[in-house]
C-alpha positions, 0 to 999 in steps of 0.5 A, a space after each residue: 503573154 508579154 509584148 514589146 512595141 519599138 518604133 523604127 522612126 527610120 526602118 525600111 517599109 519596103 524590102 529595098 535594103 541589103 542584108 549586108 548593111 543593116 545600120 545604113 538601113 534605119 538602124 535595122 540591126 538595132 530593131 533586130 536585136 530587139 527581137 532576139 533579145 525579147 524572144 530568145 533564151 540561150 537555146 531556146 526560144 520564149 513561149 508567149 511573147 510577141 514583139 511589135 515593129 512600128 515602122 516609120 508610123 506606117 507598119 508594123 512587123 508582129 513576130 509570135 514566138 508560139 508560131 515562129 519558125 526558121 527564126 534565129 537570134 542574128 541580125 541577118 537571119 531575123 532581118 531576113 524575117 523582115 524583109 521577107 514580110 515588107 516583100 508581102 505588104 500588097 498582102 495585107 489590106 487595111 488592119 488585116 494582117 498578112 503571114 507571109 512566114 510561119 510567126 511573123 505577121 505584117 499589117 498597114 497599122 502605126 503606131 496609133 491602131 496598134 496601141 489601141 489593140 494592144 491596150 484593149 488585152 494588156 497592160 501598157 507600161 511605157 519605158 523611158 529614162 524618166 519613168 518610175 523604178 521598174 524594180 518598185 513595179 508590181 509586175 502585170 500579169 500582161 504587160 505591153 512594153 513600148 520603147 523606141 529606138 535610137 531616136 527619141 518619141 516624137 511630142 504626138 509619139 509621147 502623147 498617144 503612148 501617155 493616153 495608152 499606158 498605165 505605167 511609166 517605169 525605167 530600167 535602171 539609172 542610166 539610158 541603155 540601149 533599147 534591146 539591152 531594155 527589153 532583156 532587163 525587162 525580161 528578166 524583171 518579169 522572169 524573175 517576179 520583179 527580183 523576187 524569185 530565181 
């Protein structure tokens, strides 16, 4: 299993947004290519990756690439997927998640709650421009990315992720864009840190 946490600092926690103009809606169209870029392959979909959507410090979006259904890597149609899981957040009650399609999950945690349940099964490795080397990292056998979006952490962000992480590495030189983050990272662990292909 590998997991990404990306905090939305600015998505919608209500489905009050249009399809049609993902960037005006907290740069949903970045989270999405978050998800394509941490569960699909061309053709393909991972086996064992979950991708957490923190937003706005008040939900979280988890989709599971075991059970997703009707899922594919555009913008529209993943953000489609999260709205329809913001439409059922009556749904779930406190921590307990709700499944309003086959694979996506909604749950009333932030970030805090779900670092917590996250650290208890995986590894934590924080991904920040400052990090150590990704490529001088030993790969864990479950690794728990965290990234953010556009935005930078916040202070309290940055100091619940350092009491939560094990690691803090970087994927290269050069800052890039959070999904382009999460395909290296793909790749790093695809490729048993560069070792093998």
């Amino acid at each position: 299993m590998r997991e990404f946490i990306v905090l939305g600092h600015d998505a919608p926690t209500d489905a009050e947004f249009s399809l049609d103009s993902l960037p005006n809606a907290g740069r949903l169209d970045l989270l999405c290519r978050c998800i394509g870029s941490g569960l699909f392959l061309s053709h393909d979909i991972r086996d064992a990756v979950q991708v957490h959507l923190v937003l706005q410090d008040e939900l979280t979006v988890r989709f599971d690439s075991r059970d997703l259904r009707n899922a594919r890597p555009d913008e529209r149609n993943l953000a489609g997927l999260v709205r329809n899981a913001l439409d059922h957040k009556n749904e779930a009650i406190g921590h307990r998640e709700a499944e309003p399609s086959p694979g996506v999950f909604l749950s009333k945690r932030g970030l805090e709650p779900t670092l917590d349940r996250i650290a208890d099964r995986a590894t934590v490795a924080h991904l920040h421009e400052d990090g150590q080397p990704l490529a001088d990292a030993e790969p864990p056998e479950h690794p728990a990315f965290v990234l953010s979006d556009h935005n930078d952490f916040t202070p309290t962000e940055a100091d619940l992720i350092a009491e939560h992480a094990d690691q803090r590495v970087r994927v290269g030189p050069h800052a890039i864009h959070a999904d382009h983050t999460i395909a290296v990272a793909n790749n790093y662990l695809d490729t048993d840190a560069y070792t093998t292909y």
